[in-house]
C-alpha beads as a LAMMPS data file, in Angstrom:
LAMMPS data file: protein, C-alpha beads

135 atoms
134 bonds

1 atom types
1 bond types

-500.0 500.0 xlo xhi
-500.0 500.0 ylo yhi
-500.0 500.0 zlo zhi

Masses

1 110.0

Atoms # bond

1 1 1 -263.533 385.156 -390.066
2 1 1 -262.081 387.078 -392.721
3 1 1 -259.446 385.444 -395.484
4 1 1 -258.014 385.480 -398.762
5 1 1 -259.667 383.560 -401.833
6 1 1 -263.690 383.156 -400.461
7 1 1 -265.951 384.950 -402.671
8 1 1 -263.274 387.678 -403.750
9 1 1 -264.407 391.415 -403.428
10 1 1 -262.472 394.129 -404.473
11 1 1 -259.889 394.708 -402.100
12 1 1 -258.999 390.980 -402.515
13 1 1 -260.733 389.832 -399.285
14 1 1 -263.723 387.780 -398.449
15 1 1 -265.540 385.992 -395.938
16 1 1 -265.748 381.900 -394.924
17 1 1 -268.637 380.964 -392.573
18 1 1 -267.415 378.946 -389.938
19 1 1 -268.664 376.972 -386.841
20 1 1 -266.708 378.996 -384.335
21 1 1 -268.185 380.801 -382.409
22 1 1 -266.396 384.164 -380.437
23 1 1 -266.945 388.170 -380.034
24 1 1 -265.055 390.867 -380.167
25 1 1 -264.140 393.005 -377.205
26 1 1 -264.048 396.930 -376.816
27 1 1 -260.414 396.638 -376.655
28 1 1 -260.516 394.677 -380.764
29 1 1 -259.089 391.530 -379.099
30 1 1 -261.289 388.463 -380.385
31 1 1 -262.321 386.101 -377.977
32 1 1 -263.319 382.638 -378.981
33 1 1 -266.375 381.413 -377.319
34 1 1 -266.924 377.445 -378.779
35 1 1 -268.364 375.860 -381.622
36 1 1 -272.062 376.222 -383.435
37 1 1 -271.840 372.617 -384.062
38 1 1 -271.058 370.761 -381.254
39 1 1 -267.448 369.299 -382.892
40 1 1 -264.633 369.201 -380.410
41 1 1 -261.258 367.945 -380.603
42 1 1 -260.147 364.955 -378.571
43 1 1 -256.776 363.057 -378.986
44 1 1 -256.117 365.693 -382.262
45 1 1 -259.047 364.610 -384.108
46 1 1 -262.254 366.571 -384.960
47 1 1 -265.326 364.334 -383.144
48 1 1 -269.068 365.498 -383.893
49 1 1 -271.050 364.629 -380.454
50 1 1 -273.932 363.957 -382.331
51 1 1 -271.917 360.469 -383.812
52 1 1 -271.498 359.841 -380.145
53 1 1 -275.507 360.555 -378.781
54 1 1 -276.716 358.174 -382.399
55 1 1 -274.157 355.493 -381.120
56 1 1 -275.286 355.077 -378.220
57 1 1 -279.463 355.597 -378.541
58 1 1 -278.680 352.076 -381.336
59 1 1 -277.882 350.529 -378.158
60 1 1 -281.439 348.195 -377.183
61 1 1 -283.599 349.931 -374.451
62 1 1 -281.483 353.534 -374.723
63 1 1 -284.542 356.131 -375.555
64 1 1 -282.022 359.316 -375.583
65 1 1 -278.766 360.132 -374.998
66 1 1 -276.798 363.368 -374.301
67 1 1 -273.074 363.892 -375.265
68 1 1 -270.254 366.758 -373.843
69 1 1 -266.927 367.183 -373.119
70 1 1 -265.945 368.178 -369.498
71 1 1 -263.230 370.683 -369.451
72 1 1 -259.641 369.709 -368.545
73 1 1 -258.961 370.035 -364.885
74 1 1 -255.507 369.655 -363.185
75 1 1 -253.184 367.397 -364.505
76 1 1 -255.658 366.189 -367.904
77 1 1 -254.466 368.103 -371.199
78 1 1 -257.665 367.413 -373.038
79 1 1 -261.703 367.463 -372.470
80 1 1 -263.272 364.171 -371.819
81 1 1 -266.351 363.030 -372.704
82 1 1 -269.219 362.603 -370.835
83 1 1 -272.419 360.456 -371.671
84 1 1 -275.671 360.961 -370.256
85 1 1 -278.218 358.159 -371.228
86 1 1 -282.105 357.499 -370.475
87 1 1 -283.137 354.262 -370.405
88 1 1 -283.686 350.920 -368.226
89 1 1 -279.880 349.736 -369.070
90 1 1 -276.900 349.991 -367.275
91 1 1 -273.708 351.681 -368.046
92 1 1 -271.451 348.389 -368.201
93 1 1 -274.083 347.340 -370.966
94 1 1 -273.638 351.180 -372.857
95 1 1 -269.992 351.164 -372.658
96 1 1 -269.710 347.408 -374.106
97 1 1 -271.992 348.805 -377.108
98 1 1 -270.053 351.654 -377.635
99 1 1 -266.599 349.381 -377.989
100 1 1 -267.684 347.836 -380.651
101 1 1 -269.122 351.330 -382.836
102 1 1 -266.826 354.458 -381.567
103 1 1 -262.625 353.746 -382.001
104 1 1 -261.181 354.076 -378.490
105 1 1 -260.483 357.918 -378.013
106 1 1 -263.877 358.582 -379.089
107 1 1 -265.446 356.177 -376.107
108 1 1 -266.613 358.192 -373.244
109 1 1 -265.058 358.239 -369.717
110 1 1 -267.860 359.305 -367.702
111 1 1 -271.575 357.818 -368.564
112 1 1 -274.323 358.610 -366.341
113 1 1 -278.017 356.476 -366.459
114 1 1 -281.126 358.537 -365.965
115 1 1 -284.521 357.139 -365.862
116 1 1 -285.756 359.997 -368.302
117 1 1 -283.991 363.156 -369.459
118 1 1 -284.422 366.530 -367.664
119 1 1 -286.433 368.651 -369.501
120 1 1 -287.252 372.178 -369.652
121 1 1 -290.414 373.804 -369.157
122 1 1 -290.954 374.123 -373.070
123 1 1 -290.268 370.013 -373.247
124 1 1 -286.340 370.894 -374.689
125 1 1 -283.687 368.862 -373.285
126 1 1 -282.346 371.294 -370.093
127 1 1 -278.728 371.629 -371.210
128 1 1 -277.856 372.715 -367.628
129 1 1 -279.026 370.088 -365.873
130 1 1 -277.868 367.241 -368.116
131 1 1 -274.048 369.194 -367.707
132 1 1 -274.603 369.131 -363.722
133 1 1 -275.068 365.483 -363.798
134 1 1 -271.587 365.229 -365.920
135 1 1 -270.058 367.588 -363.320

Bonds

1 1 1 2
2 1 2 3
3 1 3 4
4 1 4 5
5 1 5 6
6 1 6 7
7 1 7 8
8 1 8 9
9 1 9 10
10 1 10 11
11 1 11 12
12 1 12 13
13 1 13 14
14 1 14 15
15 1 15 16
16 1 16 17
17 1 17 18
18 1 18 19
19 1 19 20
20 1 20 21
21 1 21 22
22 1 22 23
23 1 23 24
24 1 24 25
25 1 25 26
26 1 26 27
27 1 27 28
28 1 28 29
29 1 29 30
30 1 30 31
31 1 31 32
32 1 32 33
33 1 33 34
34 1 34 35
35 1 35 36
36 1 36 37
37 1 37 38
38 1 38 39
39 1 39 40
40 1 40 41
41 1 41 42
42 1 42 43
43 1 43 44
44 1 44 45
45 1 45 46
46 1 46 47
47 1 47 48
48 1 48 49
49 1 49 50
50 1 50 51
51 1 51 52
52 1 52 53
53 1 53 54
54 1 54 55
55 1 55 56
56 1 56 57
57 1 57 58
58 1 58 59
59 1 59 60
60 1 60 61
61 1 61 62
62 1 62 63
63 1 63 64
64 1 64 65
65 1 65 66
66 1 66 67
67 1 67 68
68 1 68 69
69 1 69 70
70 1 70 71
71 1 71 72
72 1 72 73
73 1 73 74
74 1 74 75
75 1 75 76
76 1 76 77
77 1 77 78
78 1 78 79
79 1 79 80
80 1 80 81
81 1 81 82
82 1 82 83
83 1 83 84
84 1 84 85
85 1 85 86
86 1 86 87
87 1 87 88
88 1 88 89
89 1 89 90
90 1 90 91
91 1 91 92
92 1 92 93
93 1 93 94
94 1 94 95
95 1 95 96
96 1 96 97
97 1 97 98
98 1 98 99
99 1 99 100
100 1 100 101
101 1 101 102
102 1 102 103
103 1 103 104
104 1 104 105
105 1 105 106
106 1 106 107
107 1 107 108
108 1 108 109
109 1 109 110
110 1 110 111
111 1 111 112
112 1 112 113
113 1 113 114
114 1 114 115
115 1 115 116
116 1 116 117
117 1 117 118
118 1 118 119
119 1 119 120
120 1 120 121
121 1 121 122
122 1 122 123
123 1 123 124
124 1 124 125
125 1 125 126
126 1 126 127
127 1 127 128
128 1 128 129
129 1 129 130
130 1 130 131
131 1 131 132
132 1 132 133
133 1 133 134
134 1 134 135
């Protein structure tokens, strides 16, 4: 991203790195792709889904968890979040543990109980599957 007043070059431009992530097409148009960082917006406000996965693996007998937001469908106007946690604890328990750290837009809608998290053939958490189950 290119703007005035970051590390000034001759011609008066510079550069700021930022989190966003895009490309540019043949035709010069620029096409935004997501974040680097994992921050989305929900309700207006900037929300790191790391706060969200740390919240929730405080809560007693939660080994992981795994945060995203679901993409607006029909009627809905924003993403909602979507938890995915590993553990021997149920969501009722999660969500009552969550009231009381995350303020009430940040709480997620949708939180799914594994017994362990799917994993990838290199022992990585399999992004894929863990955004199936929040499907």
């Amino acid at each position: 991203m290119v703007t005035r007043g970051h590390r000034r070059r001759r011609d008066g431009f510079g550069c700021v790195r930022l989190a966003d992530v895009g490309e540019v097409r043949a035709h010069g148009k620029l096409v935004l792709r997501g974040r680097a960082d994992r921050e989305v917006k929900i309700a207006g406000r900037r929300l790191r889904l790391g706060d969200i996965e740390r919240a929730a693996e405080a809560v007693p007998k939660v080994r992981a968890a795994f945060a995203d937001v679901r993409t607006p469908t029909g009627a809905e106007r924003e993403g909602r979040i979507g938890l995915v946690v590993a553990g021997p604890v149920t969501a009722e328990v999660v969500r009552a543990a969550l009231s009381a750290r995350l303020p009430l837009w940040a709480r997620p809608k949708k939180i799914v109980i594994v017994p362990e998290m799917p994993l990838t053939a290199r022992g990585k958490r399999c992004r894929e599957a863990l955004e199936r189950l929040l499907a």
